[in-house]
VOGU-3710 file (C-alpha; in Angstrom, 3 decimals, decimal comma):
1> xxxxxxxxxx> 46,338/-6,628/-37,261  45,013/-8,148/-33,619  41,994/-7,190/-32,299  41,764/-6,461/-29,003  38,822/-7,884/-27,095  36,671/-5,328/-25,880  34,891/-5,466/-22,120  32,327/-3,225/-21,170  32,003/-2,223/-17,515  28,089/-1,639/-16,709
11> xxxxxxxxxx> 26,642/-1,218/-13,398  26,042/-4,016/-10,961  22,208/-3,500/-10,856  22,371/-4,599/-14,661  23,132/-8,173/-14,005  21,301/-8,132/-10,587  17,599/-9,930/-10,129  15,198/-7,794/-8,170  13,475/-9,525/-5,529  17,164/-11,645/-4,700
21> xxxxxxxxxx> 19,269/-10,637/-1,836  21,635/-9,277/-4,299  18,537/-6,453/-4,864  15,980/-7,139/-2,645  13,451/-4,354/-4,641  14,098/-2,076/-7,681  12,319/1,376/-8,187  11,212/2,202/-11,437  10,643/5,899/-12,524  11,836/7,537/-9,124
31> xxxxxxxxxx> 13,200/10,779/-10,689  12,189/14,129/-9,150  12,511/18,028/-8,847  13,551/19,192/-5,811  13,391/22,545/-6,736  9,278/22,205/-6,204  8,146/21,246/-3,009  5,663/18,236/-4,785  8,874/17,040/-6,790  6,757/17,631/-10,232
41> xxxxxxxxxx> 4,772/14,291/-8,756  1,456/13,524/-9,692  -1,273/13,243/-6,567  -2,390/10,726/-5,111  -5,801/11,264/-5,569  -8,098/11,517/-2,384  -5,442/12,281/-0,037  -6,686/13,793/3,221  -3,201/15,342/5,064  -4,398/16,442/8,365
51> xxxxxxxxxx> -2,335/18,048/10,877  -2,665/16,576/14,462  -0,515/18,958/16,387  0,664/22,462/15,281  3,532/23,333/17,872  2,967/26,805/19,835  5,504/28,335/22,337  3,289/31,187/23,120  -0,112/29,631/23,896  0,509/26,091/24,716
61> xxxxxxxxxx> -3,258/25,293/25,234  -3,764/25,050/21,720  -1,087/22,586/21,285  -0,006/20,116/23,574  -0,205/21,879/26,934  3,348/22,134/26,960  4,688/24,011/24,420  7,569/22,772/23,279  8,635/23,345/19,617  10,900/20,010/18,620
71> xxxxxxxxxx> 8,367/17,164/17,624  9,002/14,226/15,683  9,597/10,409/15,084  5,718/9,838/15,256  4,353/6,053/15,505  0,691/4,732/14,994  -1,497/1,653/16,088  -4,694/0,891/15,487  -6,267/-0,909/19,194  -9,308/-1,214/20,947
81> xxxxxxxxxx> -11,185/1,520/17,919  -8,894/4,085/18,234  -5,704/5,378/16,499  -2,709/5,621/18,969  0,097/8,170/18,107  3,095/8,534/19,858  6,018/11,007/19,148  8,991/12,464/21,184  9,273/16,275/22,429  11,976/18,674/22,992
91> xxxxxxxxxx> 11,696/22,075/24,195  14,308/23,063/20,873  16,130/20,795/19,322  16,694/17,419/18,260  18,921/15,651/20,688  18,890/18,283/23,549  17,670/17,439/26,999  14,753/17,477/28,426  12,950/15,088/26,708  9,718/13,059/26,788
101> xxxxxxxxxx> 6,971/11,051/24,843  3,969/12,141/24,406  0,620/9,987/22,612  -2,837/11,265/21,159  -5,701/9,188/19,753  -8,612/9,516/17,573  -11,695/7,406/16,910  -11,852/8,216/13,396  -8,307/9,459/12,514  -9,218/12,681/11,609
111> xxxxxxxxxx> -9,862/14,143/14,675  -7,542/14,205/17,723  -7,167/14,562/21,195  -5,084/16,782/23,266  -1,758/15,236/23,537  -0,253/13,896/27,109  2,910/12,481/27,887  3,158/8,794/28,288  6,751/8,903/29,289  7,531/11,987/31,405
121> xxxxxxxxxx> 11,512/13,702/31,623  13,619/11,894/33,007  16,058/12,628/35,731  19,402/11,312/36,144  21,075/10,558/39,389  24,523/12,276/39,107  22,255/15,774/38,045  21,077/16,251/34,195  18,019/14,897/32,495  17,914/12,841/29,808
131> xxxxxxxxxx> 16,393/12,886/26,770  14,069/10,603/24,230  14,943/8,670/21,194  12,630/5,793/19,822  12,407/3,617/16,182  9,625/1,745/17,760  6,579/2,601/19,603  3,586/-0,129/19,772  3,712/-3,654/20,097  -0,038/-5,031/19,980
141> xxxxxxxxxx> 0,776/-8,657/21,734  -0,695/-12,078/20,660  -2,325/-11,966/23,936  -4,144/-8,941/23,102  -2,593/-6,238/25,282  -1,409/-3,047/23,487  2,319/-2,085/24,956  3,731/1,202/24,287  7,470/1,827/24,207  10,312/4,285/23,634
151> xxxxxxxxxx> 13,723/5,003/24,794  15,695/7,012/27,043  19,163/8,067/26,745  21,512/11,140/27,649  22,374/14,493/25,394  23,655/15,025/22,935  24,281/11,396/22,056  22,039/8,565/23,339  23,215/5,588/21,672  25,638/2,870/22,585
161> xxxxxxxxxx> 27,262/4,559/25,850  25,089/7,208/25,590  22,144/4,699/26,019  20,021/3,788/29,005  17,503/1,595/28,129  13,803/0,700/26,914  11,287/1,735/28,497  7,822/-0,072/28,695  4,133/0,135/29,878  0,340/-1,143/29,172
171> xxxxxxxxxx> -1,883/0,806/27,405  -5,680/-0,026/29,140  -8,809/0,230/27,019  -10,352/3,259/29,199  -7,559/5,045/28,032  -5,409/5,108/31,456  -1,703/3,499/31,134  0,040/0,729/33,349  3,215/1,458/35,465  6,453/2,080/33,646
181> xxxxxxxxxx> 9,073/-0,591/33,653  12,435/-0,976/31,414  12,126/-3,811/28,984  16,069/-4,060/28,144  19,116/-1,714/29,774  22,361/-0,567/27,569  23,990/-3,387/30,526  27,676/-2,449/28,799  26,696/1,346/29,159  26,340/0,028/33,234
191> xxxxxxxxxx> 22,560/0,424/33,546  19,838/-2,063/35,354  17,698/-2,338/37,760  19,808/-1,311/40,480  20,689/2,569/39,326  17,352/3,449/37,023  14,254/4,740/38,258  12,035/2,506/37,084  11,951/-1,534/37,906  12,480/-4,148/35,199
201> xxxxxxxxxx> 9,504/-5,500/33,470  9,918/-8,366/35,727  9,088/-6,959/38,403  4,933/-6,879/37,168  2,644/-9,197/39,124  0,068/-9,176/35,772  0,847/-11,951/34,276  -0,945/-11,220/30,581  1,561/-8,127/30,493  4,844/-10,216/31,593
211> xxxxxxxxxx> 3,278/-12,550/28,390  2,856/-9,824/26,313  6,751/-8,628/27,298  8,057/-12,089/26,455  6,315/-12,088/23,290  7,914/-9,098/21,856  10,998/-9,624/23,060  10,949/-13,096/20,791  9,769/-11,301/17,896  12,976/-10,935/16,105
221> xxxxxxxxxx> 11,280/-8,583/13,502  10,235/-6,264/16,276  12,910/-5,948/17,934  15,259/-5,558/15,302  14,050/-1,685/15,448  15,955/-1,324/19,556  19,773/-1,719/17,365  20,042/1,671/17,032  19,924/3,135/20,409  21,835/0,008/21,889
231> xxxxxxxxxx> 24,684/-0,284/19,115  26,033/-3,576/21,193  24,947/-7,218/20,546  27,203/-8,644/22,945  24,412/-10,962/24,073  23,539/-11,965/20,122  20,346/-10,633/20,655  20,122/-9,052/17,103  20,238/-10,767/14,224  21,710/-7,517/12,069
241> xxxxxxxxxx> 23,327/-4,588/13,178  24,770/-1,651/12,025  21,527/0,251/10,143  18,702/2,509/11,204  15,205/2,827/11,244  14,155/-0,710/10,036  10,798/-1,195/8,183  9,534/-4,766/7,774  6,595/-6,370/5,680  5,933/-9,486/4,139
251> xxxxxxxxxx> 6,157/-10,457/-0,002  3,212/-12,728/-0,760  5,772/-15,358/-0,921  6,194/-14,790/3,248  9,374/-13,583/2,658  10,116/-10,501/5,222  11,392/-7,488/2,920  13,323/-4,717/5,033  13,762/-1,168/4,578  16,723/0,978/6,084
261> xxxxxxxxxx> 17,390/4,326/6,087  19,680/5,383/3,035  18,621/2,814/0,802  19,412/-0,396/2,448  17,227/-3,564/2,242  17,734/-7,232/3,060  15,509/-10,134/3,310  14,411/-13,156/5,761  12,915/-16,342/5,415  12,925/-17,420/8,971
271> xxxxxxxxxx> 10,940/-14,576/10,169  13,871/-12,579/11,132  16,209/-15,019/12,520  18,705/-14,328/9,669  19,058/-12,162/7,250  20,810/-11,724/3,967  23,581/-9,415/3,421  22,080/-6,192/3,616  22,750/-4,290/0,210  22,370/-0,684/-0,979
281> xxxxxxxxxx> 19,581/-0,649/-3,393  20,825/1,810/-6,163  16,875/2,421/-7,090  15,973/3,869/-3,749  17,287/7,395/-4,110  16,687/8,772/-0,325  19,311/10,036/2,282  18,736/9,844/6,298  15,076/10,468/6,536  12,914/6,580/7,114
291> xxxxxxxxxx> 11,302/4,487/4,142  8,154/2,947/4,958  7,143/-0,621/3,359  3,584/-2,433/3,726  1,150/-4,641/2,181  -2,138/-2,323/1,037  -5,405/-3,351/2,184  -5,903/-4,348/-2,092  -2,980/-6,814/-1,830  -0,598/-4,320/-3,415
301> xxxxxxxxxx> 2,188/-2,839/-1,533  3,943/0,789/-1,550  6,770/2,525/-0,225  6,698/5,708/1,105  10,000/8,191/1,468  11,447/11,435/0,621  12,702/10,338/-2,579  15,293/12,911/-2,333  19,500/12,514/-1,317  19,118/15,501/0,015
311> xxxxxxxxxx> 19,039/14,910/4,053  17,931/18,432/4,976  15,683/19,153/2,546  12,993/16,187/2,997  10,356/16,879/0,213  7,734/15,565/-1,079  6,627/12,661/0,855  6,243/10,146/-1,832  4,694/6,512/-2,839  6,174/4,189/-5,551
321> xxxxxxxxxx> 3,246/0,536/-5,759  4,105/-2,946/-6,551  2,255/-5,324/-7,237  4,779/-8,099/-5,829  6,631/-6,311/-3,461  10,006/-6,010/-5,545  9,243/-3,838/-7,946  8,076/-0,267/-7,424  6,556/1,780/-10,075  4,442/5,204/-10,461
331> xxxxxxxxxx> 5,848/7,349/-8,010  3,257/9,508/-7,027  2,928/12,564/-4,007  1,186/12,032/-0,421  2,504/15,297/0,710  3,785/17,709/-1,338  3,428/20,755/0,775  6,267/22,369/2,972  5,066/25,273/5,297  7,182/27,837/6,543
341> xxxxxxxxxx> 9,511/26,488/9,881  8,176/28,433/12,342  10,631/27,522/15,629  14,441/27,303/15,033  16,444/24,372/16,879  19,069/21,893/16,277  18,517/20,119/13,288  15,500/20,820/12,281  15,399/19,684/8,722  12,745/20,917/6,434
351> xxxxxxxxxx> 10,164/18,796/4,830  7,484/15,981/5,973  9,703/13,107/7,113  10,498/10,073/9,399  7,123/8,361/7,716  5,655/5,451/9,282  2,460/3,999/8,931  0,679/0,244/11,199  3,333/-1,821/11,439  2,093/-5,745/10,861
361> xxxxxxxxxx> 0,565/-7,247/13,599  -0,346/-3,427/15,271  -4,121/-2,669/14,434  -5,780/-2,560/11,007  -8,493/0,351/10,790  -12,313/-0,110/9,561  -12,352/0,295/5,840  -9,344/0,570/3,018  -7,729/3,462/3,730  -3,819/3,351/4,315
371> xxxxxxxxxx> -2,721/5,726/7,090  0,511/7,430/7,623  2,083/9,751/10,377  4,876/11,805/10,141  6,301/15,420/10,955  6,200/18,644/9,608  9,768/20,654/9,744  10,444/18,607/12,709  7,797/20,785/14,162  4,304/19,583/13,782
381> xxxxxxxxxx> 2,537/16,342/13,695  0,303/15,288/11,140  -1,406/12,024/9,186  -2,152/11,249/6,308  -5,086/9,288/5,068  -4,674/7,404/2,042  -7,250/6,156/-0,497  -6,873/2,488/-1,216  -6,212/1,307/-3,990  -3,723/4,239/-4,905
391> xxxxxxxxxx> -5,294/6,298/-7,884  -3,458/9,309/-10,389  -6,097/9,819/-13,201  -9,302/10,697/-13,691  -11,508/9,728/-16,409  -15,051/11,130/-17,445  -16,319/14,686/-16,374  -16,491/16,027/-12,225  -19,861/17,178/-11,084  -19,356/17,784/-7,474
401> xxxxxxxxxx> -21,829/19,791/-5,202  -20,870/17,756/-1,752  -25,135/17,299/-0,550  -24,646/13,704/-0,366  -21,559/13,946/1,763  -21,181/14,226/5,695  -20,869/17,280/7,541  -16,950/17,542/8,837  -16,368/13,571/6,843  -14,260/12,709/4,071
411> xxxxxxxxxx> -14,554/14,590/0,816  -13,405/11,359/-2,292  -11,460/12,023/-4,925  -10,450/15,502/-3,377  -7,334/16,230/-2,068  -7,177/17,987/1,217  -4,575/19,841/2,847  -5,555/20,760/6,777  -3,775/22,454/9,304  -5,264/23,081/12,762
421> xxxxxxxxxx> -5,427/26,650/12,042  -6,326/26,147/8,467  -9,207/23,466/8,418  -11,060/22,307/5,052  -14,174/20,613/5,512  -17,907/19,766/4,298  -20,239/22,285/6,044  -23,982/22,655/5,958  -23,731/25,511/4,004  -26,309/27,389/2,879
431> xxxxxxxxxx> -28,135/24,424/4,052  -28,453/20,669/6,120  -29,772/20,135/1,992  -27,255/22,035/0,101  -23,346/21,561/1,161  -20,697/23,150/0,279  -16,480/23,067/0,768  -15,418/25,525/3,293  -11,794/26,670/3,212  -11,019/28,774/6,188
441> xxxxxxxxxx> -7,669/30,148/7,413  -6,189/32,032/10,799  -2,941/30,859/10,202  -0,317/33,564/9,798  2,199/31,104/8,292  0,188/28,251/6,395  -3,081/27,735/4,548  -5,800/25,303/3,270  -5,956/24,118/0,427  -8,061/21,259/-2,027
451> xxxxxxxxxx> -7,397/20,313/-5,051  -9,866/18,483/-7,871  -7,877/16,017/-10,197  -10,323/15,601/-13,560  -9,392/14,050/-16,583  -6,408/15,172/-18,789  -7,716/17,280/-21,236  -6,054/19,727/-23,925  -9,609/22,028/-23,492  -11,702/22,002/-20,676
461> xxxxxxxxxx> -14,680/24,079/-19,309  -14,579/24,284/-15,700  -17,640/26,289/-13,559  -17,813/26,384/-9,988  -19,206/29,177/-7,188  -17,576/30,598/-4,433  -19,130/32,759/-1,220  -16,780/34,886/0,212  -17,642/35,680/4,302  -14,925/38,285/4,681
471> xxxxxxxxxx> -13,668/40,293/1,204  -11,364/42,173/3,290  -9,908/39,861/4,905  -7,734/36,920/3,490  -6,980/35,609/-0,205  -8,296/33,012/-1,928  -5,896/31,820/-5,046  -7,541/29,778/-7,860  -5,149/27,311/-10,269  -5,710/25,211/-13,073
481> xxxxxxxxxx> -2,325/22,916/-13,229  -1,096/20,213/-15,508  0,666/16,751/-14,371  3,761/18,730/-13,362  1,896/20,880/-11,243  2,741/24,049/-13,572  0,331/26,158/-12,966  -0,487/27,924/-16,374  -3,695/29,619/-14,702  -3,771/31,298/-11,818
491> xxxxxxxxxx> -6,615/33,205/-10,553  -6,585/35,717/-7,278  -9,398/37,226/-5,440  -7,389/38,952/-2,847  -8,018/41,407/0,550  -9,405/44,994/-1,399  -10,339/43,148/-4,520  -13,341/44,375/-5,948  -14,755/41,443/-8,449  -16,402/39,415/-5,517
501> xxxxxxxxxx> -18,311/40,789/-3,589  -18,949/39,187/0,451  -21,506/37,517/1,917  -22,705/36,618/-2,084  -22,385/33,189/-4,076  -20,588/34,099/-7,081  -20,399/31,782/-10,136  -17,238/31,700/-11,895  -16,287/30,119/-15,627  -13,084/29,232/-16,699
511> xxxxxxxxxx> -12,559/28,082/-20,416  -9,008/26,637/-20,477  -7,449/25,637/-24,219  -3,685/24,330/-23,861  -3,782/23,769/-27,682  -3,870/27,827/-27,717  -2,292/28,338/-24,652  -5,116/31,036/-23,349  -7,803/30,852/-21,209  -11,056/33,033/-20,792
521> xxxxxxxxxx> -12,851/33,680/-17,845  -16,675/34,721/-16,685  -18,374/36,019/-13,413  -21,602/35,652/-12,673  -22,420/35,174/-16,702  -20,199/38,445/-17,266  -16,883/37,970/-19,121  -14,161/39,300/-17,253  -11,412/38,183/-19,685  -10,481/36,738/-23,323
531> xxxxxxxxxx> -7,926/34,937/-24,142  -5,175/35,385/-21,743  -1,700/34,194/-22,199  -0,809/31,098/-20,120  1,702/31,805/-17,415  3,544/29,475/-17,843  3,346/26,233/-21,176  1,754/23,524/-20,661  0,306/20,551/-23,199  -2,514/19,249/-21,312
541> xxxxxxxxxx> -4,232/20,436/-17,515  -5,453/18,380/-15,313  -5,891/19,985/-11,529  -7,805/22,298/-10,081  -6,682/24,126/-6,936  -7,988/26,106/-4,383  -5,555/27,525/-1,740  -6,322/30,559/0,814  -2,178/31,979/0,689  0,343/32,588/-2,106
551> xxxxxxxxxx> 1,873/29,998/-3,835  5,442/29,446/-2,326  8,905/28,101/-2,813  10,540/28,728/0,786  12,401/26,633/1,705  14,439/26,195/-0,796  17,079/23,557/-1,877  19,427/26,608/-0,609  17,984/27,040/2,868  20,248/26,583/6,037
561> xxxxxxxxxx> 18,637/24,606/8,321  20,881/26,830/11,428  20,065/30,041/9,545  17,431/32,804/10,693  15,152/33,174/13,499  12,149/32,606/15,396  9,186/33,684/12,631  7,410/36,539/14,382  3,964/35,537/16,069  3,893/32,297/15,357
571> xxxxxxxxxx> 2,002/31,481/17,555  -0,713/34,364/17,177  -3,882/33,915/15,105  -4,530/36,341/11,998  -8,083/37,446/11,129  -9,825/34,789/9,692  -10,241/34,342/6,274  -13,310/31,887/4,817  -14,436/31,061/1,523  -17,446/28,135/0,561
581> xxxxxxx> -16,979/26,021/-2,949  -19,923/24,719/-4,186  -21,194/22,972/-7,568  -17,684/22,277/-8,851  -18,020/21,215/-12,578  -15,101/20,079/-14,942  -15,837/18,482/-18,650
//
């Protein structure tokens, strides 16, 4: 009898050599959930999310002085001591004229001005406005000067044809901003300096900002970003064409390692001047929201994305480390929240997305920190402030009682979610000598919340105190949660409760035993409860949360994105709700 040779037909990625054009980075351990909004992702632990602009149709003053409810692509530099953000506005909907560019900055990062535009509406000649579109928006020049940039274009579709051009101007360090000039017209669309508003960069009599022009306009690695909107090379000015949303950072080898949108990668060793064929890393599961690449300020590197092929529903906002740049490991959550959308518009995709954080070259902010920017629902701005180096366990017990920290400053090792209408912060509360947390919330739609990672533990004894100002008004929800984020205990002191009493620190005891799967709990040295059931199995716990709303699963993997309305006074503040945290303790 002849045997048959036998062949077996495994994957490509099998017999391909991460780091090497043929995979230019691999992702280990990228699975998810998607039917939680924090993918079943560990935290990283002392992430501060803080949102910069909460959109608001009906009182504009509180947002952005303008009101309108599309927000999104944001950008960040560090210059000068300040953070620069820049994102693009529509009154509705993504793609649908009027349009402009608006920028805030902060000293610190944490707290933010009022927005103004930087590059007003634009109004076309033959009737119509046009609208904004930008992959890049800073370009700190060897000389120096800090340019800001973005993109105009006409509805519904702006690129190629539908293209204008760049547009261009200084950024000055007492905050004012230099004339606006177009750095590079869609020519083939039929657009220069004759039949656009503004003159051509060349036009400037300032020499340092014609240098500073030049200079980014040789930086192939920059520039590489403009493809998009223009969609024509018939000048060669790009090196590769044909993908979005390009993310660039350096291997400690100086190779240049690039990140597309849906999962496509390449790399250069002449500093963008070539590239190799860009390939579809299998690894990188992710769909049409942006991957962000960078070296940490500990020589590691992440990558940050919605690790998710699921373009609609963008959640969580996850990081995968490397120690070499090639390959990721440890995917763990930035942002695993995903408020309510309060504003319908055209495609407006759920989730925290288009993630970018300081390009090379653009800024590097005092201490370790990595910061992030990105937007909520395609409706809000926020940041994200990162603890460097990038941390998921605990070890040893958690005696926290916040004295030693600043009033309104960072809180380590907590995790802080904080909305403009839903701050959390370190008060001077009772006293300037004894601090406390204070979660407060006027938000009708969204909360605050801060969680306590502590060491995995099978039993645990966890005591902390809590002052109500206002029992009836607001909730505050109390959870003890695994690695999962199952949340087998879950506490509620809610509006007509009677168990705390207001304007009173009460101490509360939790004793939590996985092993058993029960939990018993004390108030103010006064058991309230004995062994209660777990809802829901767990093996080990290893969070503790504190949240001001309901737990919540909306949106959904389900959710339309066209479907509903207009949530009702969403712009309106509710009563507010406030409750202190003090002397949390976990062993």
């Amino acid at each position: 009898m002849r045997c048959l040779p036998v062949f077996l037909m495994l994957p490509a990625l099998a017999f391909a050599q991460p780091g090497t054009p043929a995979e230019p980075v691999r992702v280990l351990n990228g699975a998810i959930d998607m039917d939680v909004h924090d993918g079943r992702l560990r935290p990283v632990i002392g992430v501060e999310n803080i949102e910069v602009m909460r959109a608001n149709r009906a009182h504009p003053e509180t947002a952005d002085n303008i009101g309108w409810t599309y927000n999104h692509a944001p950008m960040l530099a560090y210059w000068n001591g300040k953070f620069y953000l820049e994102y693009l506005s529509n009154p509705f909907g993504e793609h649908v004229a009027p349009g402009q560019t608006l920028i805030t900055t902060s000293v610190d990062g944490r707290n933010w001005t009022m927005p103004h535009t930087v590059f007003p509406i634009y109004l076309l000649k033959e009737a119509g406005m046009a609208m904004m579109h930008q992959r890049m928006g800073f370009y700190v020049a060897p000389n120096g000067r800090l340019l800001v940039l973005a993109f105009y274009g006409q509805a519904p579709n702006p690129f190629n044809e539908g293209g204008i051009g760049r547009v261009v101007r200084e950024a000055f360090k007492d905050g004012s901003y230099g004339p606006i000039y177009f750095i590079r017209y869609n020519t083939h669309a039929g657009w220069n300096e004759k039949n656009t508003t503004f003159p051509f960069y060349t036009a400037s009599s300032d020499r340092g900002f014609l240098d500073a022009c030049n200079a980014l306009l040789a930086d192939k690695l920059k520039t590489m970003q403009w493809w998009e909107e223009q969609r024509n090379n018939d000048d060669g000015f790009y090196t590769v064409t044909g993908l979005q949303a390009p993310s660039v950072f350096h291997r400690k080898d100086g190779t240049a390692v690039v990140f597309w949108k849906a999962s496509w990668s390449a790399l250069s060793n002449d500093e963008g001047k070539s590239w190799s064929k860009p390939v579809k890393v299998p690894s990188i599961v992710t769909s049409g929201a942006k991957v962000w690449g960078q070296k940490m300020s500990d020589g590691r590197y992440a990558m940050v994305y919605n690790p998710a092929n699921d373009g609609i529903h963008r959640w969580p906002l996850a990081i995968a480390t490397s120690d070499d740049g090639i390959t990721f490991d440890r995917m763990l959550a930035i942002h695993g929240e995903v408020a309510p959308r309060r504003y319908m518009g055209h495609s407006k995709d759920f989730g925290s997305q288009y993630i970018r954080g300081i390009s090379e070259g653009d800024g590097n902010p005092p201490g370790t920190d990595m910061w992030l920017t990105y937007s909520g629902n395609k409706e809000d701005i926020w940041v994200s402030r990162v603890p460097v180096p990038v941390r998921y366990k605990v070890d040893g017990p958690v005696s926290d009682n916040f004295d030693k920290l600043d009033a309104g400053g960072k809180i380590p090792d907590w995790n802080i979610y904080r909305s403009q209408w839903a701050p959390v912060r370190v008060v001077a509360f009772p006293s300037a000598s004894n601090k406390s947390l204070l979660l407060e919330d006027k938000d009708p739609y969204d909360y605050a919340q801060a969680v306590r990672v502590f060491a995995e533990s099978k039993q645990t004894e966890i005591r902390f105190r809590v002052f109500p100002h206002a029992a009836a008004k607001g909730r505050l929800e109390v959870e003890v949660l695994d690695a999962g984020g199952h949340r087998p205990v879950r506490l509620v002191f809610a509006e007509g409760g009677h168990v705390l009493k207001a304007e009173t620190w009460h101490s509360v005891e939790l004793r939590v035993n996985a092993s058993a799967g029960t939990y018993d709990l004390s108030i103010d040295g006064k058991s309230v409860a004995k062994q209660v059931a777990f809802a829901e199995p767990v093996t080990t716990v290893e969070r503790l949360l504190f949240r001001t709303g309901e737990f919540r699963t909306l949106p959904n993997r389900q959710s339309d994105r066209y479907a509903g309305a207009d949530l009702p006074n969403a712009g309106e503040v509710v009563p507010m709700a406030a409750f202190n945290i003090d002397d949390v303790i976990v062993k």
